[in-house]
C-alpha positions as a printed Julia matrix, in Angstrom:
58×3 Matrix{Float64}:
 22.78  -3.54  -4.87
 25.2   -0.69  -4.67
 28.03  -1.58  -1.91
 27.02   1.97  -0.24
 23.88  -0.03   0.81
 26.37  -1.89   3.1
 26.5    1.63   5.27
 22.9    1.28   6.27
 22.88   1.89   9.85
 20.3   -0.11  11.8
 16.68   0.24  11.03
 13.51  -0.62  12.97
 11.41  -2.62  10.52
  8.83   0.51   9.48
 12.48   2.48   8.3
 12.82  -0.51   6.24
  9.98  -0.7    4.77
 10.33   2.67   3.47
 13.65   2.05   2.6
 13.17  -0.81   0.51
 10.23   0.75  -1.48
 13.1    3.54  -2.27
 14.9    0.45  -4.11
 17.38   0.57  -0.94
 19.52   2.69   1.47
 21.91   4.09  -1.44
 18.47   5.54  -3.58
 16.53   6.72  -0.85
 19.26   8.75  -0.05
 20.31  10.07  -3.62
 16.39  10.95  -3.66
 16.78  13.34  -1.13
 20.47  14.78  -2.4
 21.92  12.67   0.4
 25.57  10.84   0.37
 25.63   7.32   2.35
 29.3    8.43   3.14
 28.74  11.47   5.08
 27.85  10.76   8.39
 25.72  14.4    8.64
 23.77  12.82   5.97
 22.99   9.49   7.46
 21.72  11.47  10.48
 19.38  13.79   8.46
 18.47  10.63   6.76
 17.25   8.43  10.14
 15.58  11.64  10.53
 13.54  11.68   7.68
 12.6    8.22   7.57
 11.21   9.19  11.5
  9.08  12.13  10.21
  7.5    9.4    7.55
  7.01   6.62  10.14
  5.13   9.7   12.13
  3.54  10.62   9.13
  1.99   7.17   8.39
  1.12   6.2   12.45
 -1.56   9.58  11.95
């Protein structure tokens, strides 16, 4: 497990789930050009994973 995993923020339990099919927070975010680190990019992230949780309840 990378140790930028350990800046996850909290996730409801569908995020997760798409998290963890990513192989964890650090990969689904380097799969969508995204650093852990930046705080812009965690946002844009929680954002994504909200438009796939939408995506999936349809």
């Amino acid at each position: 497990m990378p140790s930028t995993d350990a800046l996850q923020p909290p996730l409801t339990s569908g995020e997760k789930e798409i998290v963890k099919s990513y192989g964890g927070w650090t990969p689904f975010m380097q799969s969508f050009a995204l650093k852990p680190s930046e705080k812009e990019d965690v946002q844009e992230a929680k954002q994504i994973l909200e438009v796939f949780l939408e995506d999936d309840e349809k």
